[in-house]
N, C-alpha and C positions, 0 to 999 in steps of 0.2 A: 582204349589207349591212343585214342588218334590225338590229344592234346598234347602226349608225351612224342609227336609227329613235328611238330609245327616249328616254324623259325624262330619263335623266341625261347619255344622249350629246348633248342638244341644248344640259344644263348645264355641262358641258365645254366644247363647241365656242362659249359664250358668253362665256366666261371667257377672255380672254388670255393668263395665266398656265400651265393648265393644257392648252389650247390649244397651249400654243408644245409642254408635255410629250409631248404624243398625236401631233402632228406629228414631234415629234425619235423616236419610236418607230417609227413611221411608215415613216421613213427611214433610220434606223440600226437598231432594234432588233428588225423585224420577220423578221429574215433566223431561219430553223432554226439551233437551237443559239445565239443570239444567249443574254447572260445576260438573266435578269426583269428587266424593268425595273416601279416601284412608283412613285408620286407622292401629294401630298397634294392635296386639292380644297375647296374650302369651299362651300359651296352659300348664295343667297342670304338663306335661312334662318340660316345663322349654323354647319351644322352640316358638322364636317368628314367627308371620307368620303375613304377609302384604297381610291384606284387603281393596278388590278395588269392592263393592256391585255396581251391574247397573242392572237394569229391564233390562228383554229379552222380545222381543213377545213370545206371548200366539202358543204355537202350535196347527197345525189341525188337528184334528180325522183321522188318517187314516182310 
C-alpha cells in the first residue's frame, strides 16, 4: 500500500472526478488480464498528468 502513500495518490484521492476513475479500476479493472485502463487528472496547479493505475505483486519480507 505504499503507492496509496505518495503525493499524487493523496492528489487523486482529493479529486472527485479522478477518484470516481481509481475506484471503478479498483473494482472492475483490477482483475489479471482485465484491458489498461488510463485517465486524465489535473492537479491543482493547473497541470494535467495521465493516469495508467495497474496492481503490482505484493513484495517479500526481506
Amino acid at each position: 500500500m505504499k503507492a496509496l502513500k505518495s503525493q499524487l495518490a493523496s492528489e487523486v484521492l482529493a479529486d472527485p472526478v479522478a477518484r470516481k476513475h481509481l475506484r471503478e479500476f479498483l473494482t472492475r479493472g483490477a482483475a489479471d488480464g482485465a484491458p489498461a485502463t488510463e485517465f486524465m487528472f489535473r492537479r491543482p496547479s493547473g497541470e494535467v498528468v495521465k493516469i495508467s493505475p495497474r496492481i503490482v505483486p505484493k513484495a517479500k519480507a526481506a
